[in-house]
KEZA-407357 format. One record per atom (N, C-alpha, C): x, y, z. Coordinates in steps of 0.05 Angstrom, whole numbers, padded with zeros to 5 digits, always signed. Atoms other than C-alpha are relative to their C-alpha. Example, Ala and Ser with C-alpha at 12.3 -4.5 7.8 and 13.67 -1.06 7.14 Angstrom:
BEGIN
+00018-00024+00000/+00246-00090+00156/+00018+00024+00000/-00016-00024-00001/+00273-00021+00143/-00015+00022+00014/
***
This chain:
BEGIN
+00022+00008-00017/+00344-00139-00481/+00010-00002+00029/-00017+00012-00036/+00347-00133-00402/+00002-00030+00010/-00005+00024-00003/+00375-00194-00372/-00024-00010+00007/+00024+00010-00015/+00312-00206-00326/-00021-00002-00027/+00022+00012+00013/+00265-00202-00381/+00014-00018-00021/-00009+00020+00021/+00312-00251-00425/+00004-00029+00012/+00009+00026-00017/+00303-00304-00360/-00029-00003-00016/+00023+00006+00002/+00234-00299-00367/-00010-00009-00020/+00007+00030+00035/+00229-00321-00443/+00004-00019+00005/-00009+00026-00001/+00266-00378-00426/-00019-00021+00025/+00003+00013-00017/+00235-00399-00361/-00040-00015-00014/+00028+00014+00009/+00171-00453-00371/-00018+00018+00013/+00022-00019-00012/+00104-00428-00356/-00007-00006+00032/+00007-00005-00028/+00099-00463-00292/+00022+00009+00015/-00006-00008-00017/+00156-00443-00263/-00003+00031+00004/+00021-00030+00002/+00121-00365-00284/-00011-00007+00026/+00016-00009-00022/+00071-00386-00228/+00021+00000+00026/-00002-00013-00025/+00120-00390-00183/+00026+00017+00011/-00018-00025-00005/+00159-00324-00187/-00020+00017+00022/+00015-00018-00021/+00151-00281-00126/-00022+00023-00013/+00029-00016+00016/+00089-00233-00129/+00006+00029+00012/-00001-00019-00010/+00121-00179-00101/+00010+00003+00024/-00006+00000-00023/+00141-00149-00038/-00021-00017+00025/+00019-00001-00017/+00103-00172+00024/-00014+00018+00010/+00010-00021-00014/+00056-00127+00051/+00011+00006+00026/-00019-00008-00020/+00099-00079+00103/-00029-00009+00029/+00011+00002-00020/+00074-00090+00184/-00002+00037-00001/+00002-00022-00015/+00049-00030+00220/-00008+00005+00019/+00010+00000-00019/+00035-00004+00282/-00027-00004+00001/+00031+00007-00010/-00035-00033+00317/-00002+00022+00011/+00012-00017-00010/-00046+00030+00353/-00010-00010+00027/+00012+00009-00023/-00078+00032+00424/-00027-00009-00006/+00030+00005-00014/-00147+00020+00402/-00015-00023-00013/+00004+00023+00008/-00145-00052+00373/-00034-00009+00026/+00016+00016-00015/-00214-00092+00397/-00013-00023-00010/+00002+00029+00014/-00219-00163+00387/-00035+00004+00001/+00034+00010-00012/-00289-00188+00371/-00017+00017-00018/+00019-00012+00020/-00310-00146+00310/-00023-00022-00011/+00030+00015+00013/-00378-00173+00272/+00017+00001-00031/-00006-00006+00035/-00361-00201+00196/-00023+00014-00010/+00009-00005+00019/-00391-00150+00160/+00021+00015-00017/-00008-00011+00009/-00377-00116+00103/-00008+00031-00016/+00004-00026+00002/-00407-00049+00113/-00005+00015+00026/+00000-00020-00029/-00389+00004+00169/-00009+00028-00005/+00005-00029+00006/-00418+00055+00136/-00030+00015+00014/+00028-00010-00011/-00465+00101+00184/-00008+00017-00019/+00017-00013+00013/-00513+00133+00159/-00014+00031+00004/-00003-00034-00007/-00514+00200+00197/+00027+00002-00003/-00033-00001+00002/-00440+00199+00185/+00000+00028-00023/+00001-00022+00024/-00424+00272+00145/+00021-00010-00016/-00016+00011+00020/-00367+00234+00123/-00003-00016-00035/+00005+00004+00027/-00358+00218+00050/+00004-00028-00001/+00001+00021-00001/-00365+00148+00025/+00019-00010-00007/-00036-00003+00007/-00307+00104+00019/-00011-00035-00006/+00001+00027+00011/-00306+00025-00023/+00025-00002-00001/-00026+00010+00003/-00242-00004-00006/-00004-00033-00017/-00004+00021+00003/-00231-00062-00048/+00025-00011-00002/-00031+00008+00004/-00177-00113-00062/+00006-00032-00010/+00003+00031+00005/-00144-00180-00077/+00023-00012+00033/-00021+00009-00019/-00099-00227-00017/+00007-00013-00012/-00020+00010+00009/-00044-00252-00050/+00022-00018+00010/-00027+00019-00003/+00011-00308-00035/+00023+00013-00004/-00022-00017+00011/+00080-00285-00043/+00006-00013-00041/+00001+00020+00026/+00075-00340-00108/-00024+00019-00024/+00036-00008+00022/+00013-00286-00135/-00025-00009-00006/+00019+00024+00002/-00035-00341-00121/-00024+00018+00021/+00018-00002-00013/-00103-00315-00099/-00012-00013+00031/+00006+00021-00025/-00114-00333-00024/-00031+00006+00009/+00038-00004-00011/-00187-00347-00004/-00003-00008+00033/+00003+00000-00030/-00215-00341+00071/+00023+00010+00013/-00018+00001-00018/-00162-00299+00097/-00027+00026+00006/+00015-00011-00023/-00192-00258+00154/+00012+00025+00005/+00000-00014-00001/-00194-00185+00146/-00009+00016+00020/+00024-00007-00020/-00206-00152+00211/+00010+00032+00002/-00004-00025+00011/-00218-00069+00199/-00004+00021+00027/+00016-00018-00026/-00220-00013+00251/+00015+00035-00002/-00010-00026+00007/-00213+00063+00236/-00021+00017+00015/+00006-00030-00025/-00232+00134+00280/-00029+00006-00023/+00025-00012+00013/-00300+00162+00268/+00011+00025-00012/-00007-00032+00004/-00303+00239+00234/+00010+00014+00013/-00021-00010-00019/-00275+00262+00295/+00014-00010+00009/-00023+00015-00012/-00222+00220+00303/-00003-00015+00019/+00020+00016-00011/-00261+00180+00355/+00006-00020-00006/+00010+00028+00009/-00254+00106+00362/-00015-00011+00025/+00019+00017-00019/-00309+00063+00394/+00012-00020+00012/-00008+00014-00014/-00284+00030+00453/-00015-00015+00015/+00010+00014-00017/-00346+00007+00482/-00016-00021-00018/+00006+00018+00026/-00377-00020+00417/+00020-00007-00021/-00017+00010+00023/-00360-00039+00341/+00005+00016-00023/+00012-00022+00023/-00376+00021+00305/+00024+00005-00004/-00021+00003+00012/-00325+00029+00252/+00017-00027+00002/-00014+00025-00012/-00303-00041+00268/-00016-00019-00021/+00002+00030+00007/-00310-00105+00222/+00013-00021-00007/-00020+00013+00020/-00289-00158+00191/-00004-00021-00033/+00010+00020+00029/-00290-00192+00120/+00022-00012-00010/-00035+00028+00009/-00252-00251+00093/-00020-00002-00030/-00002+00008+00019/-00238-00261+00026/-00017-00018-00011/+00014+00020+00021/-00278-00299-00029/+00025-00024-00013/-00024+00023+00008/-00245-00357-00067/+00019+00000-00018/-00012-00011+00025/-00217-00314-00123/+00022+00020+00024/-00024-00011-00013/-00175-00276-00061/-00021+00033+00011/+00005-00031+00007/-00223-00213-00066/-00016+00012+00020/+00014-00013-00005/-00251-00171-00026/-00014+00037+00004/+00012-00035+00004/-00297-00101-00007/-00015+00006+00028/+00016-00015-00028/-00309-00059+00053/-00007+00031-00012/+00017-00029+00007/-00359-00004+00053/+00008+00016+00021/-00002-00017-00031/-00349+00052+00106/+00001+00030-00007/-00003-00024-00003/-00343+00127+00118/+00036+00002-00011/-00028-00012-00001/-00279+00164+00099/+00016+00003+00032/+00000-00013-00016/-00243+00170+00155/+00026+00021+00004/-00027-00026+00008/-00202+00236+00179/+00020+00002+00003/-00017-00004-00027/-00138+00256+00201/-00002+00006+00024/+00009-00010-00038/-00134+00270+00271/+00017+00003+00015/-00017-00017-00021/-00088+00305+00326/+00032-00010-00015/-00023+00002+00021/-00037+00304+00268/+00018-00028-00012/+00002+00026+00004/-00050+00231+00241/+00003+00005-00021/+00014+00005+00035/-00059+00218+00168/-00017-00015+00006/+00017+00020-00005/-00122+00187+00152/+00016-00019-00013/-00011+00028-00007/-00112+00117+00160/-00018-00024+00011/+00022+00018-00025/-00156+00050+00177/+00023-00018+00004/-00011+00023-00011/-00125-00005+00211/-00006-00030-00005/+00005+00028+00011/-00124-00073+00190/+00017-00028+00015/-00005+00027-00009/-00107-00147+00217/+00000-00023-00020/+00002+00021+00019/-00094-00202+00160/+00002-00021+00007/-00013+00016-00011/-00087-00269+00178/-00014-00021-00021/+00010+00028+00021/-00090-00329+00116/+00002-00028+00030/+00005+00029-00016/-00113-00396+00142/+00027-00014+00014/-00022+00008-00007/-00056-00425+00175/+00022+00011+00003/-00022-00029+00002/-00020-00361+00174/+00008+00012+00023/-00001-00018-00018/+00009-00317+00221/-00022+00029-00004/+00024-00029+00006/-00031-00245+00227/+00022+00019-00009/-00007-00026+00000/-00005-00185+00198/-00016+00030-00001/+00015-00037-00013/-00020-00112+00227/+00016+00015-00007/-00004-00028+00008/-00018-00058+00190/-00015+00026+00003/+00020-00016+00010/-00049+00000+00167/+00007+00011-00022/-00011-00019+00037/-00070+00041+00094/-00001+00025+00009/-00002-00026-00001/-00054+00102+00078/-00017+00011-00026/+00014-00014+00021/-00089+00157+00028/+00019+00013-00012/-00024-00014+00006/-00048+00194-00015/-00009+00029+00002/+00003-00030-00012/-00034+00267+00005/-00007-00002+00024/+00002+00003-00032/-00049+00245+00073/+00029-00015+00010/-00016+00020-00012/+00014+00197+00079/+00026+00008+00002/-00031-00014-00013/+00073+00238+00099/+00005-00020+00021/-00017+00023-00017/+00131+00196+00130/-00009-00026+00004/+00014+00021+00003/+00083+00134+00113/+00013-00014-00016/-00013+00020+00015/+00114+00068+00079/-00018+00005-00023/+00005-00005+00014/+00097+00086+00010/-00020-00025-00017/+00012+00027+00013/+00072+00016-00007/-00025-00008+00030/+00015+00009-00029/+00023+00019+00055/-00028+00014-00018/+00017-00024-00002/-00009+00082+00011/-00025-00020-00024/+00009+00014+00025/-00078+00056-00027/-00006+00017-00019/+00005-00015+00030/-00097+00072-00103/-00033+00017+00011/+00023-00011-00005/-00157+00118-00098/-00011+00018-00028/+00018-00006+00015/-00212+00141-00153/-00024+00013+00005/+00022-00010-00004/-00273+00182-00152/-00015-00009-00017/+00018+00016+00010/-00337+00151-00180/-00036+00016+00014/+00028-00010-00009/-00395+00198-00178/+00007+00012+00047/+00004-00004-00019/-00409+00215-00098/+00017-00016+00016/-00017+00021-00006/-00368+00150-00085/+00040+00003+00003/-00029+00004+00010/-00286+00147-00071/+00000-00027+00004/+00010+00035-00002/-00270+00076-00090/+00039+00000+00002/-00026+00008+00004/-00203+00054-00067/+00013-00030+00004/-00009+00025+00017/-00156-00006-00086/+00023-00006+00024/-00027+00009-00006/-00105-00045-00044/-00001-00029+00004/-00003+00028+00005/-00077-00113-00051/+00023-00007+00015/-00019+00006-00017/-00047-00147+00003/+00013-00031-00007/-00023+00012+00005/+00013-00196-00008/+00007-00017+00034/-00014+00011-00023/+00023-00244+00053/+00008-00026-00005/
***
């Protein structure tokens, strides 16, 4: 039997809750076109947009694996033409977590661009937390990208529905 799983027989159940949950979610560059002051919603999806539809969901996690509620998701990714709105919010929101840790942003796909990977940008910050700035990646778009940055992705009818769970 490997050693690590011959701790974990032994160890009680509460000290189970509090084995790390993983890495932390890596930082990443903010980019130039951060803009404070998004609107909480949780759908940026236009509606003349030719882009395809995109359901990011997820859970915020503790490093302990403990569901964190109200942390403050703030989202901002390039229109179909690589485009980001500097004078408005378009493509811009934000959504905080439920009390189970979880949440879901609606939006456009968005593209690569002047030899980007697609990519949205994100801002985390749990209640009493510091913020962390990252961004996800797609897979097959994420050349030279932190591999744990890249999210799970599914097709669902007309829908791509993708998965990432951030760790702060």
């Amino acid at each position: 039997m490997r050693k690590g799983l011959a701790l974990l027989l032994w160890l009680p159940l509460a000290a189970l809750a509090q084995l790390p949950c993983g890495a932390a979610t890596p930082s990443d560059t903010e980019g130039p076109f951060y803009k404070a002051g998004a609107p909480q919603r949780a759908s940026l999806v236009e509606a003349e947009s030719k882009a395809e539809k995109l359901v990011l969901t997820g859970v915020a996690y503790s490093a302990h694996c403990k569901p964190l509620a109200g942390v403050v998701l703030d989202f901002w990714h390039a229109d179909e033409r690589g485009g980001y709105d500097n004078a408005g919010f378009r493509y811009r929101g934000v959504v905080i977590t439920d009390a189970q840790g979880r949440y879901q942003l609606e939006t456009n796909l968005p593209p690569p661009y002047f030899g980007r990977p697609r990519h949205i940008h994100v801002k985390a910050k749990r209640p009493g937390g510091s913020v962390l700035t990252t961004q996800l990646y797609f897979p097959g778009d994420s050349h030279r990208q932190n591999p744990a940055l890249v999210v799970k992705v599914e097709r669902d009818g007309a829908t791509l529905r993708a998965s990432y769970d951030f760790v702060l």
